[in-house]
C-alpha positions in Angstrom: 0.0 0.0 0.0 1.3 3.5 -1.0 0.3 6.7 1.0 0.7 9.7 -1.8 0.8 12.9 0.7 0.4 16.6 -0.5 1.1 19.6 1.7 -1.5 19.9 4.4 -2.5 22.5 6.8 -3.6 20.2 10.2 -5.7 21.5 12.6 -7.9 19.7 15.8 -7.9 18.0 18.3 -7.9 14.5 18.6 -7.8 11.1 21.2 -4.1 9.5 22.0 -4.8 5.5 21.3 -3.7 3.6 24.1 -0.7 2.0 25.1 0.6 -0.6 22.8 3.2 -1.4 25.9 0.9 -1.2 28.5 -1.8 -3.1 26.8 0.8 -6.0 26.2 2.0 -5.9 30.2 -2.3 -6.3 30.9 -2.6 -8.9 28.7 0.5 -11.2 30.1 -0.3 -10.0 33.8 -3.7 -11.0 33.2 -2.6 -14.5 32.0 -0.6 -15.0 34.9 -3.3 -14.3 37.6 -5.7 -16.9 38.0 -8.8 -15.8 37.7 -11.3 -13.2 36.0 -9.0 -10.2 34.6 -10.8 -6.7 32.8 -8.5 -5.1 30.3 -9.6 -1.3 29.9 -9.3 0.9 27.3 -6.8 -1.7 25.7 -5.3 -1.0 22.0 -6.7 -3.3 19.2 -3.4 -3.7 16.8 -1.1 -6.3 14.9 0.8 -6.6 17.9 -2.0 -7.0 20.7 -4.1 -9.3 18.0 -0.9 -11.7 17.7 -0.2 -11.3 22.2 -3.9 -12.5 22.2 -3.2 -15.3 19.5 -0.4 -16.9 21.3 -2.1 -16.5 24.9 -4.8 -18.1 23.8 -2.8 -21.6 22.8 -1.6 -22.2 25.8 -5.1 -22.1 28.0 -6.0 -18.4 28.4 -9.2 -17.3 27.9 -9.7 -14.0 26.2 -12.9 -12.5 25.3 -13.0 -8.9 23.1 -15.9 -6.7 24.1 -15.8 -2.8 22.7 -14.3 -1.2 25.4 -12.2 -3.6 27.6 -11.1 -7.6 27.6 -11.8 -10.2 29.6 -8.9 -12.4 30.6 -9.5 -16.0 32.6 -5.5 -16.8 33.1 -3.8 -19.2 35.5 -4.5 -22.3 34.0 -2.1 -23.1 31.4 -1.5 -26.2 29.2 0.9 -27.2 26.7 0.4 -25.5 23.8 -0.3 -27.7 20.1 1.1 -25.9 17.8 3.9 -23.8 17.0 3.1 -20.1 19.1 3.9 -17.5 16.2 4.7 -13.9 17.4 4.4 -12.3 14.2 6.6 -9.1 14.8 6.2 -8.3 18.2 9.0 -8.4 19.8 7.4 -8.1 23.5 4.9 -11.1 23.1 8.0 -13.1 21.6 10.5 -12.4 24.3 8.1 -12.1 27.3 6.4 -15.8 26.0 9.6 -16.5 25.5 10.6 -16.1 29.4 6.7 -17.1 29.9 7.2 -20.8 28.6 9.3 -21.8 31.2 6.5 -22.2 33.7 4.3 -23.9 30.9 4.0 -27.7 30.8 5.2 -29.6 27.5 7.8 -27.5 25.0 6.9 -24.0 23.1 8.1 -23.6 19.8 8.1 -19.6 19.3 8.3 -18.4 15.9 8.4 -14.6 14.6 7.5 -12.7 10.9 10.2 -11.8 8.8 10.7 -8.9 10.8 11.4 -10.2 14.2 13.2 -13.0 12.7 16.3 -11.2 12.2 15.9 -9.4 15.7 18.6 -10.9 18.4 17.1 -12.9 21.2 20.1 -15.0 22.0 20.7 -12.8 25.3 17.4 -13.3 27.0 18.2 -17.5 26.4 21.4 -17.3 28.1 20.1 -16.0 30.9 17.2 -18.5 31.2 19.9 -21.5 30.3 21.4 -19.8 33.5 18.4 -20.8 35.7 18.2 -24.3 34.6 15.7 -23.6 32.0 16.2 -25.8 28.6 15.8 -23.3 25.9 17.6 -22.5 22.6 17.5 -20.7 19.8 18.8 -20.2 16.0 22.2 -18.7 15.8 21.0 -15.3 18.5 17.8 -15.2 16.5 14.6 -17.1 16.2 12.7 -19.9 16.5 12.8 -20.5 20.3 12.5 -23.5 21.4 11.6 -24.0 25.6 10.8 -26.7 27.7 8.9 -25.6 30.7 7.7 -27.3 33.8 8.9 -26.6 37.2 10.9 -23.6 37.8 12.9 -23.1 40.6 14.3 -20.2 39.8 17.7 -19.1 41.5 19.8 -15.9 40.4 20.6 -14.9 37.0 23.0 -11.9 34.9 22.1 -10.4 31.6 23.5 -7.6 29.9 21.1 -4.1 30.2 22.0 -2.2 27.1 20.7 -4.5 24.0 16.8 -4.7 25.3 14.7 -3.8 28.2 12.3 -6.4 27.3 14.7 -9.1 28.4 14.5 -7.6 31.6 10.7 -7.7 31.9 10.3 -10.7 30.3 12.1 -12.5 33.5 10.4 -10.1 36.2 7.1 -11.6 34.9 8.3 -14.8 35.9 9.9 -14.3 38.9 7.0 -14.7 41.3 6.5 -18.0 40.1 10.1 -19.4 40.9 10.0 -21.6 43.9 13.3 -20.2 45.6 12.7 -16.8 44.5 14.4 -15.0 41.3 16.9 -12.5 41.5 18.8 -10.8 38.4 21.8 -8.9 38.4 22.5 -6.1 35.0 26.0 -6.3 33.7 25.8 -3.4 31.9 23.4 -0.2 32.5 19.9 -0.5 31.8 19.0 1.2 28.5 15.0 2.3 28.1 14.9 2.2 32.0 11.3 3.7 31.8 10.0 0.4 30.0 11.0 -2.2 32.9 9.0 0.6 35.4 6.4 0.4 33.1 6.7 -3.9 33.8 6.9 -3.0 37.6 4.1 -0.8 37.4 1.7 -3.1 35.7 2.6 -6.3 37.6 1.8 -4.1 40.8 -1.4 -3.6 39.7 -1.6 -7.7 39.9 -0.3 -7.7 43.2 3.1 -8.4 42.7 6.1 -6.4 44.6 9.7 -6.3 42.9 13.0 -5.3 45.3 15.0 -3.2 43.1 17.7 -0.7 43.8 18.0 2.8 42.9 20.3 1.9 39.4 18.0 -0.7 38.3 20.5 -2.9 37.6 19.3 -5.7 40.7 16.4 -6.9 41.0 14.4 -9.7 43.4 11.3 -11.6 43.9 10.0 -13.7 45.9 7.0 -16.1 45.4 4.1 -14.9 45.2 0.9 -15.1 43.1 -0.6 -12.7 41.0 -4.3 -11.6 41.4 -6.9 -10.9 39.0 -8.0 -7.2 38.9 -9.5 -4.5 36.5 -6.7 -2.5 34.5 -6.9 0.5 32.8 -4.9 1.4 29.7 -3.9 4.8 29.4 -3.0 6.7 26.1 0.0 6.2 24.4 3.0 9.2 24.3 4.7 7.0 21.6 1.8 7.4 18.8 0.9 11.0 20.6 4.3 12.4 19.3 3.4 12.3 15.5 0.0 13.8 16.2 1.6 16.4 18.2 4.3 17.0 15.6 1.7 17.7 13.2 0.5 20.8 15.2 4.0 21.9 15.5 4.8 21.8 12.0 1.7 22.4 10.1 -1.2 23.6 12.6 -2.6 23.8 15.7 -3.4 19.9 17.3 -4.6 19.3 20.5 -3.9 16.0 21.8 -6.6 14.0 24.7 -5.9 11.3 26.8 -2.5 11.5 27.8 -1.0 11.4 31.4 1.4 13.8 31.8 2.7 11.8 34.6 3.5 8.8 32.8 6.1 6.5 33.4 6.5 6.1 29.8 9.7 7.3 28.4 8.8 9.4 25.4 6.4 11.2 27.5 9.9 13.5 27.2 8.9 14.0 23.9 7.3 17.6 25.1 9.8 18.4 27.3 11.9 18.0 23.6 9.1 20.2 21.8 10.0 23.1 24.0 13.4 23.0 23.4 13.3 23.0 20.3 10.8 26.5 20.6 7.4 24.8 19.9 4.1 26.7 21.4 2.7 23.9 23.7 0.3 24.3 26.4 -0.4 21.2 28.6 -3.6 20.1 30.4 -4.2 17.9 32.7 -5.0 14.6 30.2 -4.2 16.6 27.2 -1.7 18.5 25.2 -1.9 21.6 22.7 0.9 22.4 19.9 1.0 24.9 17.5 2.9 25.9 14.1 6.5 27.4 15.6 9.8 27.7 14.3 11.8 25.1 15.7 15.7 25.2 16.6 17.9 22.0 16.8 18.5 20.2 19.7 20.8 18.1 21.5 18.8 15.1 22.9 20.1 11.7 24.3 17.3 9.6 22.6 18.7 6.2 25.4 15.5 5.8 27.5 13.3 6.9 24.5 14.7 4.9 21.5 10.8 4.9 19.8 11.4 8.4 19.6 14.5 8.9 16.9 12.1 9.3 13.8 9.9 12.0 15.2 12.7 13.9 16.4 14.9 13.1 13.4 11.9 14.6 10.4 11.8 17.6 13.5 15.5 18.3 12.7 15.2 18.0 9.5 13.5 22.0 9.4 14.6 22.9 12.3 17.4 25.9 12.2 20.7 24.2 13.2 22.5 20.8 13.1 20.9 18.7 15.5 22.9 15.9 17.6 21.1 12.6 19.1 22.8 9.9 21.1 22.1 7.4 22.9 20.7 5.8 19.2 22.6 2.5 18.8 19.6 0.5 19.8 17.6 1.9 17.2 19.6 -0.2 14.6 17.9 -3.6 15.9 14.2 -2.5 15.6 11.5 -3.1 13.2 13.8 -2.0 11.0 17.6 -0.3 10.7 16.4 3.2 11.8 18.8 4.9 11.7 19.7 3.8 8.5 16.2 4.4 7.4 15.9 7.7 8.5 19.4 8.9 7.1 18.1 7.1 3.5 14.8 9.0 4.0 16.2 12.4 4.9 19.1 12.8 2.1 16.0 11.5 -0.5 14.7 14.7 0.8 17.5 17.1 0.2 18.8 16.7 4.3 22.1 16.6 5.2 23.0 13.7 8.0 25.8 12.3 9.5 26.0 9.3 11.8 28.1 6.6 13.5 27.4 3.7 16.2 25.6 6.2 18.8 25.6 9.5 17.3 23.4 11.2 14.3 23.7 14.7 13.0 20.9 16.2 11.0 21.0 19.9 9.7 18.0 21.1 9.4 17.0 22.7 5.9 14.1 23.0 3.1 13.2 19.2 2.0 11.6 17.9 -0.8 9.1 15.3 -2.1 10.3 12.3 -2.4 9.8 8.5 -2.5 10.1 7.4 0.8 10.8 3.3 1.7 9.2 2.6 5.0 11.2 -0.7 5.3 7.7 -2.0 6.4 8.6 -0.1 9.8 5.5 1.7 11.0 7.3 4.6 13.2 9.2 5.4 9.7 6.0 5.3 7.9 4.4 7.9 10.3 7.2 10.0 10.7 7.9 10.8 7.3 4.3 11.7 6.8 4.6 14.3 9.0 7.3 16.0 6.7 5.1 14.8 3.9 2.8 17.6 5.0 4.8 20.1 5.3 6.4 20.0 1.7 4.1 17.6 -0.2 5.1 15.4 -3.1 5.6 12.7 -0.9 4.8 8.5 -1.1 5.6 6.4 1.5 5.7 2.8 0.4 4.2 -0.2 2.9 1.9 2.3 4.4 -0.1 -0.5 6.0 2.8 -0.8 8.3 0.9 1.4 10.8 -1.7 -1.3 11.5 1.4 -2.7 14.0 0.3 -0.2 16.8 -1.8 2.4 14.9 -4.2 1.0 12.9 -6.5 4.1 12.9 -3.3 6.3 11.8 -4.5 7.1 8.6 -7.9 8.1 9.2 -6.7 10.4 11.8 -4.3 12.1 9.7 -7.0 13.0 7.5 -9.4 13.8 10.1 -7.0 16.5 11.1 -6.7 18.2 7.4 -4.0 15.7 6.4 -4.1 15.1 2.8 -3.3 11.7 1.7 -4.3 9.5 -0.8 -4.0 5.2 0.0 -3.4 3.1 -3.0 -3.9 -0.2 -1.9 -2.6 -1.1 -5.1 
């Protein structure tokens, strides 16, 4: 699917979705309690569809009313066929973790996407607590044999994912000598593993962690069903408040300004860069500003490196983000992407392993490959608006945690026209 954008002049105001993340940490928190779970407000994408998909094959009972879930968890078999995690990275590595306490052997298998993504880590640290697991060469299949799990103390490394991290916590409480895991390297995208903490709370589990969270305990101890509410997502809220920024006025509902969530630091980014933003209590307005180039470390907001890098790309100044070395090993190469994406557009950038440079200038139309990587696809709409011209190629890439994107972006005076083709 192509998405042919002209220039646009947005204006309105408009509902965050929810969390993709948090909806994911309700759904496996929900699983692990045993009993009658309510998901609230959850987000209906590729990614929460295919969470749903693999809970559901090993014993969980999930039923999809409008506005919230139902989740009947605690009771798990052995599931009878292979558990494909299509490319979601959090359902593959969390079921991953999750498997180990599920009778019989998981096969995990990924899409094309996921299937080059490393996993190899998050295994070694599993083999570590007795758990027999392997994988392909670092990358998937998984293969895990679950049963009893004793748990015991473990070490991973904290700078290649987060969602290692909180793919053991979720675990933990389950291990019949308790689970503690040491970091061996700082934890990168902190915010993420607080969001874990946070949700499993909610289920009545309590983590010991130290100020660094780079140690971590549990003891065992059973999670319990409750009602959880989703909020709105600052990951998707950054494109529709980029629009206002760039094109408009847009006011934004449904976000907590109080977050946990790590590219809630996405205003705190506007502002530097000399955006007109006034906040609210759930909501946030933006309007057409010039912007000036920033400085940002990008390392506990990763999601964030496309938004900010089409925001640079008009923005007066060379603008520097580290902290971006992560963002190789996503959906897609982004910062390859973004650099093939901006120079298509007349942008000068410059990057190594953890640093890009983007001077900020007047870009072009141009054909833009998504590398089927929805965070590229909506980021470059934004410019796509600005200067028009513009077709991104595998627009349907959204539907990962978005699927309304499109629709929105039109609601708000974006013009774009979908070829399905």
């Amino acid at each position: 699917m192509k998405a042919s954008i002209s220039k646009s002049e947005i204006l309105g105001k408009v509902t965050a979705p929810s969390s993709k993340s948090y909806t994911i940490r309700g759904l496996i928190c929900g699983a692990l309690a045993n009993g009658r779970s309510e998901i609230i407000s959850p987000l209906a994408s590729d990614d929460t569809t295919v969470a749903i998909s693999v809970l559901k094959k090993i014993g969980v009972s999930i039923k999809q009313q409008r506005n919230y879930w139902v989740v009947e968890g605690g009771d798990f078999h052995a599931p009878t066929s292979q558990l494909f995690c299509g490319d979601s990275a959090a359902t593959l590595r969390f079921m991953t973790a999750i498997s180990a306490i599920i009778p019989g052997t998981s096969h995990l298998t990924a899409g094309p996407s996921l299937s080059h993504r490393p996993i190899k880590t998050l295994i070694d640290a599993l083999q570590k607590l007795n758990v027999r697991c392997s994988n392909n060469n670092d990358l998937p299949p998984v293969t895990v044999e679950g049963g009893k799990f004793t748990g015991g103390a473990t070490s991973l490394p904290g700078n290649i994912s987060s969602q290692y991290v909180s793919a053991l916590l979720h675990i933990g409480s389950f291990a019949s000598n308790g689970l503690v895991i040491k970091l061996t390297t700082p934890l990168e995208s902190r915010p993420y593993v607080m969001m874990t903490m946070d949700a499993m709370q909610w289920f009545g589990i309590t983590i010991a962690f130290n100020d660094n969270l780079d140690s971590f305990e549990i003891l065992p101890q059973k999670y319990k069903p409750t009602k959880y509410k989703v909020e709105g997502d600052w990951s998707s809220a950054s494109y529709l408040l980029s629009m206002g920024a760039l094109t408009g006025e847009v006011e934004v509902n449904n976000l907590d300004t109080a977050s946990l969530q790590g590219d809630r630091m996405f205003v705190g980014f506007l502002e530097e860069m000399g955006a007109f933003i006034t906040t609210g209590r759930n909501s946030v307005v933006v309007r057409q500003s010039k912007l000036q180039a920033i400085k940002a470390d990008l390392t506990d907001c990763i999601d964030l490196l496309p938004t900010m890098a089409v925001l640079a790309a008009v923005a007066d100044g060379t603008s520097e983000f580290t902290g971006i070395e992560r963002a190789r090993i996503k959906e897609s190469d982004r910062v390859a992407a973004v650099t093939e994406g901006l120079q298509r557009m007349g942008i000068k950038v410059k990057s190594d392993a953890n640093l890009l440079l983007i001077t900020g200038g007047k870009p072009k139309g141009a054909l833009i490959d998504s590398k089927n990587d929805h965070r590229i696809a909506m980021a470059f709409s934004l410019l796509g608006s600005v200067v028009g011209n513009t077709v991104i190629e595998h627009a349907e890439c959204v539907a990962k945690t978005y699927p309304e994107f499109w629709d929105v972006f039109k609601k708000l005076g974006g013009k774009v026209i979908i070829d399905v083709q």
